[in-house]
C-alpha positions as CSV (number, residue, x, y, z in Angstrom):
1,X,0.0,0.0,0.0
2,X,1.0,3.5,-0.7
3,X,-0.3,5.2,2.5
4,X,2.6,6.6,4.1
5,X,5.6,6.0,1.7
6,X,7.9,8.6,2.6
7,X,8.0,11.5,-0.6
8,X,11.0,13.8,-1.7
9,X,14.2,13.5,-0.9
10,X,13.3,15.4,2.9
11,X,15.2,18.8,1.9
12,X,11.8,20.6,2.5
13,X,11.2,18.6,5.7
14,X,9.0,14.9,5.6
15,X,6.8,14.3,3.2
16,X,4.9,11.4,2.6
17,X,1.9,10.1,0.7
18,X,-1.7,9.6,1.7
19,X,-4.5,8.0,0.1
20,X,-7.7,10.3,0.1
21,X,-11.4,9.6,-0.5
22,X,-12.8,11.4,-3.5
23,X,-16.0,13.5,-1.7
24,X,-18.7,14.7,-3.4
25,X,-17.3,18.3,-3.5
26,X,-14.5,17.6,-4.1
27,X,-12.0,18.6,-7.3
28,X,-8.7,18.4,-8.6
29,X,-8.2,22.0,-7.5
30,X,-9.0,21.3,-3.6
31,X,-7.8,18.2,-3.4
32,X,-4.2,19.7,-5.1
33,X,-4.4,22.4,-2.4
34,X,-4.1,20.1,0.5
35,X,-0.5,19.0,-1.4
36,X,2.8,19.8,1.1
37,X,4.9,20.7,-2.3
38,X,6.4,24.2,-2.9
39,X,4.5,24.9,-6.5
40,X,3.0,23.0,-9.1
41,X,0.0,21.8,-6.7
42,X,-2.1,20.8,-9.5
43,X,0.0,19.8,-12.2
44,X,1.8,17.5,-9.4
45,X,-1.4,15.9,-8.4
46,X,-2.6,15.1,-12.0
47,X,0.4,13.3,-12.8
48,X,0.7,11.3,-9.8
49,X,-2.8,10.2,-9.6
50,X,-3.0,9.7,-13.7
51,X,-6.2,11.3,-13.9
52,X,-7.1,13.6,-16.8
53,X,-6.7,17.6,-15.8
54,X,-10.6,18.3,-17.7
55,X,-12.2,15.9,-15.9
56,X,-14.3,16.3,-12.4
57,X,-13.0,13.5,-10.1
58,X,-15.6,10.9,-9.5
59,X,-16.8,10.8,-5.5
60,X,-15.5,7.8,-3.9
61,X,-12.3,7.2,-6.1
62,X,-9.0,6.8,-4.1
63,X,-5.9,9.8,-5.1
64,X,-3.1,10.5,-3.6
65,X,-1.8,13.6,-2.0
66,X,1.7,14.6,-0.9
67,X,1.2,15.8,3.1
68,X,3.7,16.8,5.9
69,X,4.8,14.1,7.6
């Protein structure tokens, strides 16, 4: 499982990932907001979670965010 595995090389302190319930409210633009990375929230989040950046996110799918450790 992913949950946890440590992310980055720790230069900007621990990182790791976490796997996230898609809610109903929920988009690519919130969901990239929650991401512990300097820039490139968004553009970070659609390429580790392989999803399509003109697409709503489908409640209940699992992504993955990069969050402080």
């Amino acid at each position: 499982m992913l949950d946890g595995l440590p992310y980055g090389d720790g230069k900007e302190g621990r990182k790791v990932i976490r796997v996230v319930t898609v809610g109903a409210r929920d988009t690519i633009d919130t969901l990239s907001q929650r991401m512990a990375v300097a820039d490139g929230k968004r553009e970070r989040f659609i390429v580790i979670n392989g999803v399509p950046a003109d697409e709503p996110l489908k409640p209940g799918t699992l992504v993955k965010l990069v969050v402080a450790a």
